[in-house]
N, C-alpha and C positions, 0 to 999 in steps of 0.2 A: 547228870552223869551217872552210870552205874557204877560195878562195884570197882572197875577195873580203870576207873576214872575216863572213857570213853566215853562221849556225846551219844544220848538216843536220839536217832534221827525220826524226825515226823514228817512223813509223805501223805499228803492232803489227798484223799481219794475220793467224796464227794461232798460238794455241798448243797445246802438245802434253802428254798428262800420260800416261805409260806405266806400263804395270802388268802383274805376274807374272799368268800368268792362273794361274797353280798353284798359288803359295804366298800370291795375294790381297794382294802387299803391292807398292807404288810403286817403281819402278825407278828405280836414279840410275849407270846404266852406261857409262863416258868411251867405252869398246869400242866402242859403238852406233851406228853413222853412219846419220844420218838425210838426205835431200835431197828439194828441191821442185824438180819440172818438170827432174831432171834435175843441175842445176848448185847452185840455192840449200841453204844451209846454213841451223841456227837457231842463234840464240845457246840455250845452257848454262846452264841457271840452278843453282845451290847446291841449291835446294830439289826438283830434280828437273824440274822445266818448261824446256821445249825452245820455244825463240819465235823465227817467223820476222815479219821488220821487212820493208816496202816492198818484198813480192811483188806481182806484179801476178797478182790472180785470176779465174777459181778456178785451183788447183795440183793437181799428181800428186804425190802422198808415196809415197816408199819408204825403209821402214826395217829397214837391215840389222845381223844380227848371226851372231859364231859361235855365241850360246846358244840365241837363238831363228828361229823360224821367220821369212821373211818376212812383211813385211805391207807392202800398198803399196792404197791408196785415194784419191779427190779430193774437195778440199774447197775450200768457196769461201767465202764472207762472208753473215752472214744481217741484213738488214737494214740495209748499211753496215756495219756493225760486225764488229768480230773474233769468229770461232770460238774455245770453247777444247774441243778434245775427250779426253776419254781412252781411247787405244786400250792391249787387254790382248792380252799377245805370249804369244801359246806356245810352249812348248817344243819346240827343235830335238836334232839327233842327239849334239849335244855338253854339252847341259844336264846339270847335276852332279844327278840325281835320290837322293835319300835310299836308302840299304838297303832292303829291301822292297814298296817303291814296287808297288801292284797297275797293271797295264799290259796294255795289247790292242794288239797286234803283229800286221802283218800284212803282206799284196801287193794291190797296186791299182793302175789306170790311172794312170799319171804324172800328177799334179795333181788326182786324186778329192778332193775332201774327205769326210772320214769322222768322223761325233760320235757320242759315245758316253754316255749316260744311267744310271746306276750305281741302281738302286733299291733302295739300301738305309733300313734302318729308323730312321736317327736322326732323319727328319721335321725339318729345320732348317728347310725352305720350305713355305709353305702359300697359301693365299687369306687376307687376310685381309676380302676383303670379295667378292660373287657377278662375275665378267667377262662381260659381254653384250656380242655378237660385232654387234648391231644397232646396238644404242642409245649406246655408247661405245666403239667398236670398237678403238682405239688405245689407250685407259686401261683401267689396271688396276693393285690392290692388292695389296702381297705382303707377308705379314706377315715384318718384317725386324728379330729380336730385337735383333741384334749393332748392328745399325746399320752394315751391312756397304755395301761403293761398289757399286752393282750396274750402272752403265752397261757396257753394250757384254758381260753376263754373255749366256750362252745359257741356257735350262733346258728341260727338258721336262715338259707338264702333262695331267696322265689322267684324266677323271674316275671316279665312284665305282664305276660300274659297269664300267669298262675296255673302253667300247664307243669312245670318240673319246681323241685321245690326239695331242697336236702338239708340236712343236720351236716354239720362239721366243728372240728375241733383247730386250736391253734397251737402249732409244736412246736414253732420257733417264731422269733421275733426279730427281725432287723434293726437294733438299737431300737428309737423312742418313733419310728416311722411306721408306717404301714404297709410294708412289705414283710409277709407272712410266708412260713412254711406249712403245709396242711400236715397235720397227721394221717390223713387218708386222702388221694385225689376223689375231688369227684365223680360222679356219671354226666352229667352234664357242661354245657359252654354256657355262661352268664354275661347277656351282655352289661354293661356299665346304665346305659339311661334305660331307667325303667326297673330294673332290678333292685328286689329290697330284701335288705338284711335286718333280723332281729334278733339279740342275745338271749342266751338260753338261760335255763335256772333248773336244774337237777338233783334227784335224791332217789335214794335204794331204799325201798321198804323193809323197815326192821322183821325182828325174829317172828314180829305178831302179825306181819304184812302190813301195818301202818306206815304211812308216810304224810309228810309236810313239807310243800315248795313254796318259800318266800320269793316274790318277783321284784326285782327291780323297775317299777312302773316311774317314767319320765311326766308324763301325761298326765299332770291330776285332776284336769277338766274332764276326763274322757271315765262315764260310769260305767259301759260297759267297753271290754276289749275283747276279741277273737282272739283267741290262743290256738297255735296246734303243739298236740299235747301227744309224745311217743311213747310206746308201751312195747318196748321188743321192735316188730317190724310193722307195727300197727300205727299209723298216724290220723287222727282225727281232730276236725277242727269244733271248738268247745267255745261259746260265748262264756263271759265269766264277768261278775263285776267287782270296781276296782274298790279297795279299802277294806275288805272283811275278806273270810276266809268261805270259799269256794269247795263245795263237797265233790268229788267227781268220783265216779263208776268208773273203773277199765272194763266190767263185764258188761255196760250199755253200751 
């Protein structure tokens, strides 16, 4: 109560659900300093959920840490109502990465972002139904066995013949299924047989132009893998092998 014995009221205006983008699982790290527009903090929740109260929107988020990479975007209210989004942190220079970890190291313009597409054969993602780039330009199905979170994942998808071939990202999520909303529609139609999808793994080259992208490789029989590897609007495909760290050129 204040002074005048009236209840302050607290109106939920966004929440936040953070997640490893490496290891696929929710973050619950005290280390993490989050803030909106600057000054506003969120309340801590137990369960992992970061909630800010009686912002006035929309807000600038920045959230920082020693493990992970910055991430700073704005968010505002849809409909009256509160956002709740889940953003996936990447891994920065101080992340505790496992022994063997396969990784593409490299030099780039201070703040390039650089993703990288591992094609290997364990086939976890697919179509599970045709994407038409006309007729439903922002929906699309991915067959999704694990029941895995895929908002805010990136992947990349090729079709059969290896003629069109695009990066995308995932904005929404249909519950625990695999019907997706794209962040950007494609240029392309994908049909379902024959078309392959593979998840990305992404990082911004610090102040010194350095960068390190850990992959999540399925495949540990496979020593070497094809990756394509983007740089801006530049895509090239880079042989690399699996378990050590991978030096790569963007100027070759």
């Amino acid at each position: 109560m204040n002074g005048r014995g009236e209840h302050v009221r607290h109106r939920v205006s966004l929440v936040l659900e953070l997640w490893d983008d490496f290891t696929d699982r929710p973050i619950s790290d005290p280390s993490i300093v989050i803030t909106a527009s600057g000054l506003i903090r969120p309340l801590r929740k137990e369960d992992g959920f970061y909630v800010f109260v009686n912002c006035p929107m929309p807000v600038h988020v920045e959230i920082r840490s020693e493990r992970y990479e910055t991430e700073e975007f704005d968010a505002g209210m849809q409909d009256g109502k509160a956002v709740i989004l889940k953003k996936r942190l990447r891994p920065g220079k101080n992340y505790p990465l496992p022994a063997g970890t396969t990784c593409v190291t490299g030099c780039a313009e201070p703040g390039t972002v650089i993703e990288v597409a591992a094609e290997e054969s364990s086939g976890l993602w697919r179509l599970f139904s045709d994407y038409h780039s006309e007729k439903l330009p922002e929906s699309m199905e991915l067959f999704n066995p694990y029941e895995k979170q895929l908002e805010g994942r990136r992947f990349f998808i090729l079709d059969k013949d290896e003629k069109n071939g695009e990066f995308f990202e995932v904005k929404q999520q249909e519950s625990r299924s695999g019907k997706i909303v794209l962040e950007k529609a494609l240029k392309h139609s994908y049909k379902k047989a024959g078309t392959k999808i593979y998840e990305c793994s992404m990082a911004r080259a610090d102040r010194d132009g350095n960068f390190t992208i850990p992959l999540k490789i399925r495949a540990r029989d496979e020593k070497k893998i094809l990756c394509r590897i983007r740089e801006g609007e530049k895509v090239r495909s880079v042989q690399i092998f699996t378990g050590q760290q991978n030096k790569w050129n963007p100027a070759e």
